[in-house]
KOLDREN-133486 format. One line per field, with one value per residue (C-alpha): residue number from 0; x negated, y, z; residue in three letters. Coordinates in Angstrom, 1 decimal. Example, Ala and Ser with C-alpha at 12.3 -4.5 7.8 and 13.67 -1.06 7.14 Angstrom:
2
num: [0 / 1] $
x: [-12.3 / -13.7] $
y: [-4.5 / -1.1] $
z: [7.8 / 7.1] $
residuo: [ALA / SER] $
! end
This chain:
304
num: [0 / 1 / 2 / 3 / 4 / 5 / 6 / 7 / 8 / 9 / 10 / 11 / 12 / 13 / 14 / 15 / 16 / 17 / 18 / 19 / 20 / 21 / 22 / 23 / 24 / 25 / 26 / 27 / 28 / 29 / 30 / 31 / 32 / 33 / 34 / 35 / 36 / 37 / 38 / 39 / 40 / 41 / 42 / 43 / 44 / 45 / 46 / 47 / 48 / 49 / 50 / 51 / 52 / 53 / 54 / 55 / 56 / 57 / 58 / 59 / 60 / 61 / 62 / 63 / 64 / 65 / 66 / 67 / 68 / 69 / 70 / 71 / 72 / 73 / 74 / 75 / 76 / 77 / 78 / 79 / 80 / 81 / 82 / 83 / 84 / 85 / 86 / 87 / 88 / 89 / 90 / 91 / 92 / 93 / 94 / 95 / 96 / 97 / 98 / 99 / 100 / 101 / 102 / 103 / 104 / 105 / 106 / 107 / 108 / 109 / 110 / 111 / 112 / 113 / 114 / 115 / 116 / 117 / 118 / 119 / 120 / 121 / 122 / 123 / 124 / 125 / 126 / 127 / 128 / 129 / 130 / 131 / 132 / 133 / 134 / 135 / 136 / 137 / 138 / 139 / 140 / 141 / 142 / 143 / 144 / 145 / 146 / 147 / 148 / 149 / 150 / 151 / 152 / 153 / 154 / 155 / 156 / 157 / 158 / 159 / 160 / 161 / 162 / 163 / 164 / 165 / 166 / 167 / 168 / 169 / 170 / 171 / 172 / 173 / 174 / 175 / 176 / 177 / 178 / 179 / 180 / 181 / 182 / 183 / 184 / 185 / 186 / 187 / 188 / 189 / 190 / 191 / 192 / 193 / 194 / 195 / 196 / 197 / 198 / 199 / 200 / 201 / 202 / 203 / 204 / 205 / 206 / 207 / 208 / 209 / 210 / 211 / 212 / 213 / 214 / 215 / 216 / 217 / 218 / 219 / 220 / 221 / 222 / 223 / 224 / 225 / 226 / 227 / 228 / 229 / 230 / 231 / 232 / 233 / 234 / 235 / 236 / 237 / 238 / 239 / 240 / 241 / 242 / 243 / 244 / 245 / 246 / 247 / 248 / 249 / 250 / 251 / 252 / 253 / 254 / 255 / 256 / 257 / 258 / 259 / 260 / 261 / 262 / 263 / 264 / 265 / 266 / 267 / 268 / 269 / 270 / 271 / 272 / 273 / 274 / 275 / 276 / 277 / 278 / 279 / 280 / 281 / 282 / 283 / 284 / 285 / 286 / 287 / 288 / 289 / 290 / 291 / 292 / 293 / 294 / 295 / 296 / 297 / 298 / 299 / 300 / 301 / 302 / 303] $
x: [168.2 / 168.6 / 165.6 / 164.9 / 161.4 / 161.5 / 159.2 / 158.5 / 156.5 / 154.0 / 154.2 / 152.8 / 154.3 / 153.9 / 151.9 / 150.4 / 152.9 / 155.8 / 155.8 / 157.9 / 160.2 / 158.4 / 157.1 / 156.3 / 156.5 / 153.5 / 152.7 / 150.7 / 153.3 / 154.4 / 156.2 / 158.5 / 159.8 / 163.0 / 164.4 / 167.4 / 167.5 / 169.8 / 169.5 / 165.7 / 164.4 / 162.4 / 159.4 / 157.4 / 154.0 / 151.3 / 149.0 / 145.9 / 143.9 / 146.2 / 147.5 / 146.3 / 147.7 / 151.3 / 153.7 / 155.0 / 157.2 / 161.2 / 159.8 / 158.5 / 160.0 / 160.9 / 162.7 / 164.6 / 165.2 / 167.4 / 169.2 / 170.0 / 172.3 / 174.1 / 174.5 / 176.0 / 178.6 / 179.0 / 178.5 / 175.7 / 172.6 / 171.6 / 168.6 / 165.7 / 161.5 / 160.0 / 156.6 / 154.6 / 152.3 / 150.6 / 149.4 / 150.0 / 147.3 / 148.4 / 148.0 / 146.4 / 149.5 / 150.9 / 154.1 / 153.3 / 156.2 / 158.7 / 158.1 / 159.0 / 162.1 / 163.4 / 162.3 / 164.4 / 167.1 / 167.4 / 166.7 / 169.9 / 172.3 / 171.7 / 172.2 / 175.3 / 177.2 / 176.1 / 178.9 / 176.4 / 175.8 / 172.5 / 173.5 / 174.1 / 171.0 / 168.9 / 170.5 / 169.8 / 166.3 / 165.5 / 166.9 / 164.8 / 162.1 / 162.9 / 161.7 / 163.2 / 159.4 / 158.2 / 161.9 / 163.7 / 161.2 / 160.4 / 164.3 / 164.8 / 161.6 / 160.1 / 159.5 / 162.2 / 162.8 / 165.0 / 167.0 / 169.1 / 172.0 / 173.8 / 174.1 / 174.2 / 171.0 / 170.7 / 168.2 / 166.9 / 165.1 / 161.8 / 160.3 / 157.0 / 155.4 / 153.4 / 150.2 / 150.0 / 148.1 / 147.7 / 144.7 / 144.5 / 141.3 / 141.8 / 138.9 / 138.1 / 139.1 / 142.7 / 144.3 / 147.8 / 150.8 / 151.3 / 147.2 / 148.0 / 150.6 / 149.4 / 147.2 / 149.9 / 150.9 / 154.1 / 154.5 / 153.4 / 153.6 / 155.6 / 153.1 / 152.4 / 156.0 / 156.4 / 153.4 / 154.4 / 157.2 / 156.3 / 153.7 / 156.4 / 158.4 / 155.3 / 154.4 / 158.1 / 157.3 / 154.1 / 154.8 / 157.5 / 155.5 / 152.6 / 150.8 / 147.0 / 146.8 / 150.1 / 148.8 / 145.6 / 147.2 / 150.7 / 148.4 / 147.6 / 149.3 / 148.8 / 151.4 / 149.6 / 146.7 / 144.0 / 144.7 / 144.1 / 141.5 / 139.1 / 140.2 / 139.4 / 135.6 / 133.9 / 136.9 / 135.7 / 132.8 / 135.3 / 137.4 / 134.5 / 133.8 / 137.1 / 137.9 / 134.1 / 135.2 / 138.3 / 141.4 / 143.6 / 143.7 / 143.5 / 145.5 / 146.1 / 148.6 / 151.4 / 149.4 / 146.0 / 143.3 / 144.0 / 142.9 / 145.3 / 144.1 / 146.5 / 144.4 / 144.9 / 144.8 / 141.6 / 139.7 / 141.3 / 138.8 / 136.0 / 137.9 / 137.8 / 134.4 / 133.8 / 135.5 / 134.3 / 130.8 / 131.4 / 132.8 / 130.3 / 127.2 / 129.0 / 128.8 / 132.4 / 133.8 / 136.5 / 138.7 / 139.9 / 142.6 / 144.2 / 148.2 / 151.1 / 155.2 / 156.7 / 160.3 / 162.2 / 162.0 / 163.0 / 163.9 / 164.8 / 162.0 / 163.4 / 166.6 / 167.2] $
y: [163.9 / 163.5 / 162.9 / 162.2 / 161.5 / 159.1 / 159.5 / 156.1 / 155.7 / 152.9 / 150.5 / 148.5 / 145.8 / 142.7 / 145.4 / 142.4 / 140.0 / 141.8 / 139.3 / 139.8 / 141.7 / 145.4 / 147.6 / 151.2 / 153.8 / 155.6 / 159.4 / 157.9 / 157.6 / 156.3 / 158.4 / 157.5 / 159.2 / 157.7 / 159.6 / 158.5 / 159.4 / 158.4 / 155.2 / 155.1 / 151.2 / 150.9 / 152.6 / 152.4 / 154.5 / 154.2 / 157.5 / 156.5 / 153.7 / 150.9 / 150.4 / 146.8 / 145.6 / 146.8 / 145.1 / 148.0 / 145.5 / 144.2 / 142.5 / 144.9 / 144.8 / 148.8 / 147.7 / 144.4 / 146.3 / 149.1 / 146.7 / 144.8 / 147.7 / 147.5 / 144.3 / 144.3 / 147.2 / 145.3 / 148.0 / 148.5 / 150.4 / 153.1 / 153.0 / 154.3 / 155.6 / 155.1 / 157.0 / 155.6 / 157.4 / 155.2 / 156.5 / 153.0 / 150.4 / 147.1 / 144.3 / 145.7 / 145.0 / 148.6 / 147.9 / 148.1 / 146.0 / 147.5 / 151.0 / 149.3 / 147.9 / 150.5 / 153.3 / 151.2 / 150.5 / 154.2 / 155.7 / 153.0 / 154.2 / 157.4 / 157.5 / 155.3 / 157.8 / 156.6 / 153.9 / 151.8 / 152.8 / 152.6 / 149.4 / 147.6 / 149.3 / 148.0 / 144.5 / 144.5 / 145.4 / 142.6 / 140.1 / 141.1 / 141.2 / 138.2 / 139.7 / 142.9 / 143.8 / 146.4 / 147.5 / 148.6 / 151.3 / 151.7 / 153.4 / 154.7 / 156.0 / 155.3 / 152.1 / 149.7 / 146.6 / 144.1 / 141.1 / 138.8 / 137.8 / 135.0 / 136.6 / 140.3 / 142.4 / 144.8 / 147.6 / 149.4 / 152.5 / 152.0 / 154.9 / 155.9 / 157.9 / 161.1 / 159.9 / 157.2 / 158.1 / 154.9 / 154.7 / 152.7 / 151.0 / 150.0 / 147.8 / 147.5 / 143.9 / 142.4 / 139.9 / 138.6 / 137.6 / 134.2 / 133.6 / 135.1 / 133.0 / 130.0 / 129.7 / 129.7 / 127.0 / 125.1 / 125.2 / 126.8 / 125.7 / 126.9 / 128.5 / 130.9 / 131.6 / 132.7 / 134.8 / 136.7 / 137.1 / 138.7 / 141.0 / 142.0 / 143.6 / 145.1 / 146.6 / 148.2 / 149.8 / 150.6 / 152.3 / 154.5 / 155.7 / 155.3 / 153.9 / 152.8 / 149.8 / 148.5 / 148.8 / 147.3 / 144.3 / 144.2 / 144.1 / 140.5 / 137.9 / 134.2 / 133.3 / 135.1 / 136.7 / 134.2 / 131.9 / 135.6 / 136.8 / 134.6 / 135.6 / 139.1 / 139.9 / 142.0 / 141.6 / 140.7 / 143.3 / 146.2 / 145.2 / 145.8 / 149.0 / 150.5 / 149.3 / 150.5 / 154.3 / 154.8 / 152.6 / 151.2 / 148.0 / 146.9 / 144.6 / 143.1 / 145.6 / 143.3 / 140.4 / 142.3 / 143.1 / 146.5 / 146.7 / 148.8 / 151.1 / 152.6 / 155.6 / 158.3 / 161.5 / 162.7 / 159.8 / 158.9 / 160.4 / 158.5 / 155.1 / 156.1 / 156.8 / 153.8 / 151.3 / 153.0 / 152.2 / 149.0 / 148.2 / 149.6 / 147.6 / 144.2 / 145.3 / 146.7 / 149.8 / 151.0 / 154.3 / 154.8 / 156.9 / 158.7 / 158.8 / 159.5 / 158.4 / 158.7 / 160.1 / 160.3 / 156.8 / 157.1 / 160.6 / 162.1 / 164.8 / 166.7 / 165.9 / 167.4] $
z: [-155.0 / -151.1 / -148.8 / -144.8 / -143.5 / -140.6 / -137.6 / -135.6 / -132.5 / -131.9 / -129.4 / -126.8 / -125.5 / -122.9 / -120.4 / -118.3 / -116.8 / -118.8 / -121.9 / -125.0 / -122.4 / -121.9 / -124.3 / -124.0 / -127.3 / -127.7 / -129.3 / -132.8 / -135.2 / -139.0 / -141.0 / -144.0 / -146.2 / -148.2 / -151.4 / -153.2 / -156.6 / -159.6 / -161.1 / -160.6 / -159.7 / -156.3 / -155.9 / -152.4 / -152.2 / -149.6 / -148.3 / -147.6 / -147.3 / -146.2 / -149.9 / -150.3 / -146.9 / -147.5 / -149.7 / -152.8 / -153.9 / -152.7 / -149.9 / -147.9 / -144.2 / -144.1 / -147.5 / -146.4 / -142.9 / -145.2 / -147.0 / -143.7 / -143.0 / -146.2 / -145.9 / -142.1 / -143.5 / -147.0 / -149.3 / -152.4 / -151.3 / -153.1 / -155.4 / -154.0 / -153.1 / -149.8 / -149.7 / -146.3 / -144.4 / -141.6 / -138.7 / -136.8 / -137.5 / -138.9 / -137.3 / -134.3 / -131.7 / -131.8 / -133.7 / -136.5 / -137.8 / -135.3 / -137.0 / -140.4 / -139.3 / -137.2 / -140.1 / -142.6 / -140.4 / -139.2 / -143.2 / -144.1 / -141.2 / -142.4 / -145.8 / -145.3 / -143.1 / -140.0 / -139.6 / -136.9 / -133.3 / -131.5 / -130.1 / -133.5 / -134.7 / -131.9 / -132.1 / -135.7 / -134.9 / -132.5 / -134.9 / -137.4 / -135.3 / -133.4 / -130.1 / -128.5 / -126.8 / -129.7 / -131.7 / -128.7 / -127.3 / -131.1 / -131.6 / -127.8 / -127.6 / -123.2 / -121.8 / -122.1 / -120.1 / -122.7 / -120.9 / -123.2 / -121.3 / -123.6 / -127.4 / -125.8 / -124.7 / -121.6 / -122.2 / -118.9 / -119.2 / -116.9 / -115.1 / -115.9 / -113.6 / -115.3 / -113.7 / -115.7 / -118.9 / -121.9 / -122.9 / -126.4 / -127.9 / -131.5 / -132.8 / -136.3 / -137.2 / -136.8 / -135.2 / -136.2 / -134.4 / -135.6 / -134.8 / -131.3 / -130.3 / -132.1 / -128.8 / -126.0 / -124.0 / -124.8 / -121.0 / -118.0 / -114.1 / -111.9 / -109.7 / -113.2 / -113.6 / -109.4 / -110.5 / -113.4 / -111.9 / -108.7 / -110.6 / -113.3 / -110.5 / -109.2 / -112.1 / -112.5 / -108.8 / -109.9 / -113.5 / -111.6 / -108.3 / -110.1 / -106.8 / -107.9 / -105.5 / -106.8 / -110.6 / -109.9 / -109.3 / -110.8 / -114.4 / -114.0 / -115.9 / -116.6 / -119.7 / -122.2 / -121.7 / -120.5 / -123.8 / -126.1 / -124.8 / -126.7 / -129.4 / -129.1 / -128.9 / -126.0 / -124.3 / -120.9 / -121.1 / -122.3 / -119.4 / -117.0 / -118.9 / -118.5 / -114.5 / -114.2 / -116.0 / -113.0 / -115.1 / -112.6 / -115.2 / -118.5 / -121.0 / -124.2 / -126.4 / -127.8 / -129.2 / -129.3 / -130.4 / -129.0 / -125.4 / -122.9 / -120.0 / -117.7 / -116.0 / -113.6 / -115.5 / -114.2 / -115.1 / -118.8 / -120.4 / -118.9 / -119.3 / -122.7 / -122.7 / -121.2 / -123.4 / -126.8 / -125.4 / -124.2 / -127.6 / -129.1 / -127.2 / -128.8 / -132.2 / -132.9 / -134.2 / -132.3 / -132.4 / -128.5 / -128.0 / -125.3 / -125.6 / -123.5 / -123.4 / -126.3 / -125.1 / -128.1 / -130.0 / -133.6 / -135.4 / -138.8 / -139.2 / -141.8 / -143.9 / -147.6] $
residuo: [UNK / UNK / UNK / UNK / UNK / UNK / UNK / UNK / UNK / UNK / UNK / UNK / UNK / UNK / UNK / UNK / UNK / UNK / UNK / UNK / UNK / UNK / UNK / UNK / UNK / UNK / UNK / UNK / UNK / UNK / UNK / UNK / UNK / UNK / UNK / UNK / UNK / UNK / UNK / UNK / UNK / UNK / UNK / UNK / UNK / UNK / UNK / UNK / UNK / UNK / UNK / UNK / UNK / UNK / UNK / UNK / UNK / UNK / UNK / UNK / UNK / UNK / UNK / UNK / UNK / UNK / UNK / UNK / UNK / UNK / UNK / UNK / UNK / UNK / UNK / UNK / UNK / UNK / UNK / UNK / UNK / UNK / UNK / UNK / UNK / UNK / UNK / UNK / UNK / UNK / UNK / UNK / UNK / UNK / UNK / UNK / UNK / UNK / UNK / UNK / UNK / UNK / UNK / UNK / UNK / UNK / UNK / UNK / UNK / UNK / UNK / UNK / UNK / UNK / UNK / UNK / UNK / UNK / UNK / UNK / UNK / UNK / UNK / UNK / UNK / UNK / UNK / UNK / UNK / UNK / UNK / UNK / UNK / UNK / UNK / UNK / UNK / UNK / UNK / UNK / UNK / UNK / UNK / UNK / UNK / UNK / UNK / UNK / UNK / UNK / UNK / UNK / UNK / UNK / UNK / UNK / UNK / UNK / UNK / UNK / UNK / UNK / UNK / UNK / UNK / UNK / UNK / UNK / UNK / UNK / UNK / UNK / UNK / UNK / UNK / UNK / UNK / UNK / UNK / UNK / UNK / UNK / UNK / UNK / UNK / UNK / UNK / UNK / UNK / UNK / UNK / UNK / UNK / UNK / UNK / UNK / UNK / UNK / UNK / UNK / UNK / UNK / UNK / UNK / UNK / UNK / UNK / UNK / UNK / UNK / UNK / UNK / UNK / UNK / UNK / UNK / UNK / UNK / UNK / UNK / UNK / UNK / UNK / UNK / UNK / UNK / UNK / UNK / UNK / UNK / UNK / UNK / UNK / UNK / UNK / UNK / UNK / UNK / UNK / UNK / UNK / UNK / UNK / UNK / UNK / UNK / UNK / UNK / UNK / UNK / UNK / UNK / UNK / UNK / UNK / UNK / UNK / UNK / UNK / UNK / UNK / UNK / UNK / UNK / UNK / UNK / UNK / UNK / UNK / UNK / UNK / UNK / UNK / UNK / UNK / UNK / UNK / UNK / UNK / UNK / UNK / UNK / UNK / UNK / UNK / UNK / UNK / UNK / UNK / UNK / UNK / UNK / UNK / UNK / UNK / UNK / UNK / UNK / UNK / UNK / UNK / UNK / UNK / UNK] $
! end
Protein backbone atom coordinates (compact mmCIF):
# COMPACT_ATOMS: atom_id res chain seq x y z
CA UNK A 1 0.00 0.00 0.00
CA UNK A 2 1.39 3.55 -0.77
CA UNK A 3 -0.04 6.73 0.88
CA UNK A 4 0.61 10.82 0.64
CA UNK A 5 -1.52 13.23 2.72
CA UNK A 6 -2.14 16.40 0.86
CA UNK A 7 -2.05 19.75 2.64
CA UNK A 8 -4.12 22.67 0.74
CA UNK A 9 -4.50 26.20 1.79
CA UNK A 10 -7.71 28.20 1.78
CA UNK A 11 -8.44 31.01 -0.14
CA UNK A 12 -9.73 34.29 -0.59
CA UNK A 13 -10.22 35.64 -3.64
CA UNK A 14 -11.69 38.93 -5.49
CA UNK A 15 -10.05 41.25 -2.44
CA UNK A 16 -12.26 44.34 -3.38
CA UNK A 17 -11.90 45.49 -7.01
CA UNK A 18 -9.67 42.40 -7.80
CA UNK A 19 -12.53 40.16 -9.28
CA UNK A 20 -12.13 36.54 -10.31
CA UNK A 21 -8.40 37.78 -10.96
CA UNK A 22 -6.67 37.89 -7.15
CA UNK A 23 -6.74 35.55 -4.56
CA UNK A 24 -4.67 35.26 -1.60
CA UNK A 25 -3.87 31.50 0.16
CA UNK A 26 -4.60 31.54 3.68
CA UNK A 27 -3.00 29.44 6.88
CA UNK A 28 -6.53 27.14 7.56
CA UNK A 29 -5.99 24.19 5.61
CA UNK A 30 -7.75 20.61 4.24
CA UNK A 31 -5.93 17.75 4.32
CA UNK A 32 -6.33 14.53 2.23
CA UNK A 33 -5.10 11.74 2.52
CA UNK A 34 -5.02 9.32 -0.68
CA UNK A 35 -4.04 5.43 -0.24
CA UNK A 36 -3.62 3.13 -3.11
CA UNK A 37 -4.21 -0.18 -2.37
CA UNK A 38 -4.69 -3.44 -4.60
CA UNK A 39 -7.67 -4.01 -6.39
CA UNK A 40 -9.84 -2.36 -3.64
CA UNK A 41 -13.04 -0.25 -5.29
CA UNK A 42 -13.21 3.59 -4.26
CA UNK A 43 -13.66 4.47 -0.88
CA UNK A 44 -13.75 8.31 0.23
CA UNK A 45 -14.18 9.04 4.12
CA UNK A 46 -14.99 12.21 5.78
CA UNK A 47 -13.63 13.38 9.61
CA UNK A 48 -15.87 15.16 11.21
CA UNK A 49 -18.95 16.71 10.84
CA UNK A 50 -19.18 17.69 7.12
CA UNK A 51 -20.13 14.04 6.14
CA UNK A 52 -23.53 14.87 4.58
CA UNK A 53 -22.30 17.85 2.56
CA UNK A 54 -19.43 15.97 0.71
CA UNK A 55 -20.03 13.61 -2.02
CA UNK A 56 -18.40 9.68 -0.93
CA UNK A 57 -19.27 8.63 -4.16
CA UNK A 58 -17.35 8.85 -8.04
CA UNK A 59 -18.39 12.27 -8.30
CA UNK A 60 -16.66 13.93 -5.89
CA UNK A 61 -14.49 16.96 -7.30
CA UNK A 62 -11.06 15.80 -5.33
CA UNK A 63 -11.99 12.43 -7.11
CA UNK A 64 -12.77 13.67 -10.80
CA UNK A 65 -9.81 16.22 -10.20
CA UNK A 66 -7.34 12.80 -9.87
CA UNK A 67 -8.62 11.19 -12.70
CA UNK A 68 -8.27 14.45 -14.78
CA UNK A 69 -4.58 13.72 -14.55
CA UNK A 70 -4.78 10.24 -15.86
CA UNK A 71 -6.74 11.18 -18.32
CA UNK A 72 -4.43 14.29 -19.63
CA UNK A 73 -1.36 11.55 -19.54
CA UNK A 74 -3.74 8.64 -20.92
CA UNK A 75 -2.98 6.03 -18.53
CA UNK A 76 -5.48 3.89 -16.00
CA UNK A 77 -5.59 5.32 -12.44
CA UNK A 78 -4.90 3.31 -9.85
CA UNK A 79 -7.70 2.09 -7.50
CA UNK A 80 -7.94 3.92 -4.55
CA UNK A 81 -9.26 5.65 -0.70
CA UNK A 82 -9.28 9.33 -0.10
CA UNK A 83 -9.88 9.96 3.72
CA UNK A 84 -10.82 14.04 4.00
CA UNK A 85 -10.18 15.98 6.83
CA UNK A 86 -11.74 19.64 6.46
CA UNK A 87 -10.50 22.34 8.01
CA UNK A 88 -11.95 24.77 5.15
CA UNK A 89 -15.64 25.55 5.41
CA UNK A 90 -17.78 24.73 2.50
CA UNK A 91 -19.43 27.00 0.84
CA UNK A 92 -18.30 29.87 2.81
CA UNK A 93 -15.96 31.59 -0.12
CA UNK A 94 -12.63 30.23 1.18
CA UNK A 95 -11.93 27.64 -1.53
CA UNK A 96 -13.28 25.29 -0.65
CA UNK A 97 -13.47 23.67 -4.09
CA UNK A 98 -10.04 24.92 -5.09
CA UNK A 99 -8.51 22.71 -2.28
CA UNK A 100 -10.46 19.69 -3.76
CA UNK A 101 -9.14 20.16 -7.07
CA UNK A 102 -5.79 21.07 -6.53
CA UNK A 103 -5.51 18.03 -3.65
CA UNK A 104 -6.74 15.63 -6.41
CA UNK A 105 -4.75 17.05 -9.03
CA UNK A 106 -1.50 17.16 -6.84
CA UNK A 107 -2.35 13.26 -5.04
CA UNK A 108 -2.72 12.15 -9.19
CA UNK A 109 0.69 13.89 -10.40
CA UNK A 110 2.12 12.17 -7.74
CA UNK A 111 1.21 8.82 -7.81
CA UNK A 112 1.75 8.90 -11.65
CA UNK A 113 5.47 9.80 -11.52
CA UNK A 114 5.18 13.31 -11.70
CA UNK A 115 4.98 13.47 -15.60
CA UNK A 116 3.10 17.21 -15.34
CA UNK A 117 4.79 20.52 -14.45
CA UNK A 118 3.29 23.17 -12.23
CA UNK A 119 2.13 24.95 -15.20
CA UNK A 120 -0.01 22.03 -16.58
CA UNK A 121 -1.16 21.49 -13.11
CA UNK A 122 -2.32 24.93 -12.56
CA UNK A 123 -3.81 25.10 -16.09
CA UNK A 124 -5.62 22.02 -15.33
CA UNK A 125 -6.80 23.52 -12.15
CA UNK A 126 -8.36 26.72 -13.65
CA UNK A 127 -10.20 24.70 -16.14
CA UNK A 128 -11.64 22.67 -13.78
CA UNK A 129 -12.45 25.42 -11.78
CA UNK A 130 -13.38 27.68 -14.55
CA UNK A 131 -11.79 30.70 -12.89
CA UNK A 132 -8.03 31.00 -11.93
CA UNK A 133 -9.00 33.47 -8.63
CA UNK A 134 -9.01 30.50 -5.81
CA UNK A 135 -6.77 27.32 -7.70
CA UNK A 136 -3.78 29.30 -8.49
CA UNK A 137 -2.87 30.69 -5.00
CA UNK A 138 -4.45 27.33 -3.80
CA UNK A 139 -1.07 25.32 -5.58
CA UNK A 140 1.52 28.36 -5.30
CA UNK A 141 0.64 29.20 -2.16
CA UNK A 142 0.84 33.81 -1.79
CA UNK A 143 -1.25 36.04 -3.47
CA UNK A 144 -1.46 35.57 -7.14
CA UNK A 145 -2.50 38.02 -9.70
CA UNK A 146 -3.96 35.55 -12.84
CA UNK A 147 -4.19 37.32 -16.48
CA UNK A 148 -5.46 35.11 -19.46
CA UNK A 149 -3.65 36.26 -22.33
CA UNK A 150 -5.38 34.31 -25.43
CA UNK A 151 -5.56 30.34 -24.32
CA UNK A 152 -2.28 30.84 -22.04
CA UNK A 153 -2.33 32.34 -18.35
CA UNK A 154 0.35 34.71 -16.70
CA UNK A 155 0.63 34.19 -12.98
CA UNK A 156 2.39 37.24 -11.01
CA UNK A 157 3.33 36.78 -7.57
CA UNK A 158 1.86 39.93 -5.57
CA UNK A 159 3.70 41.35 -2.66
CA UNK A 160 2.09 41.37 0.51
CA UNK A 161 3.46 43.52 2.91
CA UNK A 162 3.87 41.73 6.57
CA UNK A 163 1.71 44.43 8.09
CA UNK A 164 -1.08 43.33 6.51
CA UNK A 165 -2.75 40.68 8.74
CA UNK A 166 -6.34 38.81 7.11
CA UNK A 167 -8.72 38.77 9.32
CA UNK A 168 -11.56 36.12 8.34
CA UNK A 169 -15.21 36.00 9.69
CA UNK A 170 -16.93 32.83 8.88
CA UNK A 171 -20.79 32.98 9.68
CA UNK A 172 -22.70 30.06 10.29
CA UNK A 173 -25.09 29.79 7.21
CA UNK A 174 -23.78 29.42 3.51
CA UNK A 175 -23.94 31.06 0.53
CA UNK A 176 -23.17 29.39 -2.82
CA UNK A 177 -21.44 30.48 -5.86
CA UNK A 178 -24.03 29.99 -8.41
CA UNK A 179 -26.58 32.02 -5.77
CA UNK A 180 -23.74 34.69 -5.70
CA UNK A 181 -23.28 35.35 -9.04
CA UNK A 182 -26.80 34.82 -10.05
CA UNK A 183 -27.06 38.57 -8.85
CA UNK A 184 -24.44 40.34 -10.94
CA UNK A 185 -24.99 42.52 -13.65
CA UNK A 186 -24.71 41.30 -17.24
CA UNK A 187 -22.97 44.74 -17.79
CA UNK A 188 -21.38 47.42 -16.08
CA UNK A 189 -20.58 51.18 -17.19
CA UNK A 190 -17.75 52.37 -18.03
CA UNK A 191 -17.30 54.83 -15.20
CA UNK A 192 -17.32 51.13 -12.88
CA UNK A 193 -14.78 49.60 -15.04
CA UNK A 194 -12.22 53.04 -14.91
CA UNK A 195 -12.94 52.43 -11.25
CA UNK A 196 -12.08 49.01 -10.56
CA UNK A 197 -9.59 49.48 -12.41
CA UNK A 198 -7.82 52.41 -10.90
CA UNK A 199 -8.47 50.77 -7.28
CA UNK A 200 -7.11 47.22 -8.46
CA UNK A 201 -3.73 48.88 -9.06
CA UNK A 202 -4.03 50.69 -5.81
CA UNK A 203 -4.56 47.84 -4.03
CA UNK A 204 -1.43 46.02 -5.63
CA UNK A 205 0.61 49.31 -4.27
CA UNK A 206 -1.14 49.01 -1.26
CA UNK A 207 -0.83 45.13 -0.41
CA UNK A 208 3.07 45.55 -1.09
CA UNK A 209 3.96 48.91 0.98
CA UNK A 210 1.23 48.22 2.99
CA UNK A 211 0.44 52.12 3.18
CA UNK A 212 -3.06 52.49 5.40
CA UNK A 213 -4.41 55.46 3.30
CA UNK A 214 -3.88 53.62 0.09
CA UNK A 215 -5.84 50.42 1.51
CA UNK A 216 -8.59 52.31 2.90
CA UNK A 217 -9.50 53.17 -0.37
CA UNK A 218 -8.03 50.74 -2.91
CA UNK A 219 -10.79 48.10 -1.05
CA UNK A 220 -13.72 49.60 -2.87
CA UNK A 221 -15.22 47.97 -5.81
CA UNK A 222 -18.41 48.26 -7.83
CA UNK A 223 -18.64 44.84 -10.15
CA UNK A 224 -19.41 42.72 -7.41
CA UNK A 225 -19.79 43.60 -4.21
CA UNK A 226 -22.76 46.09 -3.98
CA UNK A 227 -25.17 43.42 -5.83
CA UNK A 228 -23.82 40.52 -2.75
CA UNK A 229 -24.02 42.28 -0.12
CA UNK A 230 -27.72 41.66 0.29
CA UNK A 231 -27.31 38.62 0.34
CA UNK A 232 -25.23 38.33 3.21
CA UNK A 233 -26.89 39.45 6.62
CA UNK A 234 -25.32 42.09 9.13
CA UNK A 235 -23.18 42.90 6.46
CA UNK A 236 -23.27 46.57 6.52
CA UNK A 237 -23.18 46.68 10.44
CA UNK A 238 -20.16 44.14 10.57
CA UNK A 239 -18.49 46.45 8.19
CA UNK A 240 -18.95 49.40 10.56
CA UNK A 241 -17.76 47.07 13.34
CA UNK A 242 -14.60 46.10 11.88
CA UNK A 243 -13.52 49.82 10.22
CA UNK A 244 -14.80 51.01 13.87
CA UNK A 245 -12.13 48.04 15.69
CA UNK A 246 -8.83 49.81 13.47
CA UNK A 247 -9.23 47.51 9.89
CA UNK A 248 -8.01 49.47 7.10
CA UNK A 249 -11.20 47.84 5.10
CA UNK A 250 -13.30 45.03 4.75
CA UNK A 251 -14.64 42.75 1.85
CA UNK A 252 -16.58 39.93 0.64
CA UNK A 253 -14.14 36.62 0.58
CA UNK A 254 -14.59 35.02 -2.93
CA UNK A 255 -18.32 35.01 -3.30
CA UNK A 256 -19.11 35.40 0.50
CA UNK A 257 -20.58 35.06 3.13
CA UNK A 258 -17.22 35.30 4.72
CA UNK A 259 -16.32 38.93 5.46
CA UNK A 260 -12.50 40.00 4.92
CA UNK A 261 -10.56 42.52 7.17
CA UNK A 262 -7.20 43.54 6.20
CA UNK A 263 -5.69 45.04 9.69
CA UNK A 264 -2.59 46.49 10.94
CA UNK A 265 -1.07 43.98 13.32
CA UNK A 266 -1.68 45.82 16.34
CA UNK A 267 -5.21 46.22 15.90
CA UNK A 268 -6.28 42.54 14.32
CA UNK A 269 -7.29 41.49 17.34
CA UNK A 270 -9.70 44.11 18.02
CA UNK A 271 -11.21 44.06 14.40
CA UNK A 272 -11.74 40.61 15.35
CA UNK A 273 -13.33 41.51 18.38
CA UNK A 274 -15.28 43.78 16.67
CA UNK A 275 -16.82 41.84 13.91
CA UNK A 276 -17.64 38.64 16.12
CA UNK A 277 -19.73 41.13 18.17
CA UNK A 278 -21.21 42.82 15.55
CA UNK A 279 -22.17 39.52 14.15
CA UNK A 280 -23.31 38.46 17.00
CA UNK A 281 -25.83 41.65 17.87
CA UNK A 282 -27.76 40.45 14.41
CA UNK A 283 -28.44 37.07 15.48
CA UNK A 284 -25.47 35.04 13.78
CA UNK A 285 -22.98 32.70 14.87
CA UNK A 286 -19.78 33.38 13.54
CA UNK A 287 -16.13 31.90 14.09
CA UNK A 288 -13.60 34.98 13.36
CA UNK A 289 -10.31 34.16 12.58
CA UNK A 290 -7.04 35.76 12.51
CA UNK A 291 -4.72 34.25 9.64
CA UNK A 292 -1.72 35.25 7.75
CA UNK A 293 0.10 34.38 3.96
CA UNK A 294 0.07 31.18 3.27
CA UNK A 295 3.66 30.92 1.38
CA UNK A 296 3.83 27.52 0.35
CA UNK A 297 0.50 26.64 -1.75
CA UNK A 298 -0.03 22.97 -2.05
CA UNK A 299 2.33 20.21 -0.26
CA UNK A 300 2.69 16.40 0.35
CA UNK A 301 2.74 16.18 4.18
CA UNK A 302 3.98 13.00 4.57
CA UNK A 303 4.56 10.26 1.81
CA UNK A 304 4.62 6.28 2.61
Amino acid sequence: MSSITVVIPATTANIGPGFDCLGAALTIYNRFTFRVDGDKPLEISVLGNSTQKVSTASDNLIYRSFLRVYETIGQTPPPLSISIDPGVPLSRGLGSSATAIVGGLVAANHFAGYPLGIHALRDLAISIEGHPDNVVPALLGNCQLSVSNGAKWEICQVPWNDRIIPVVAIPDFELSTEEARAVLPNQISRQDAIFNVAHLGLLLRGLETGEAQWLRIALADRIHQPYRQSLIKGYKEVESAALAGGAYGMVISGAGPTLLALSHPNHAQGVAESMQSAWNDQGVTATVRITSLDTQGARILTCN
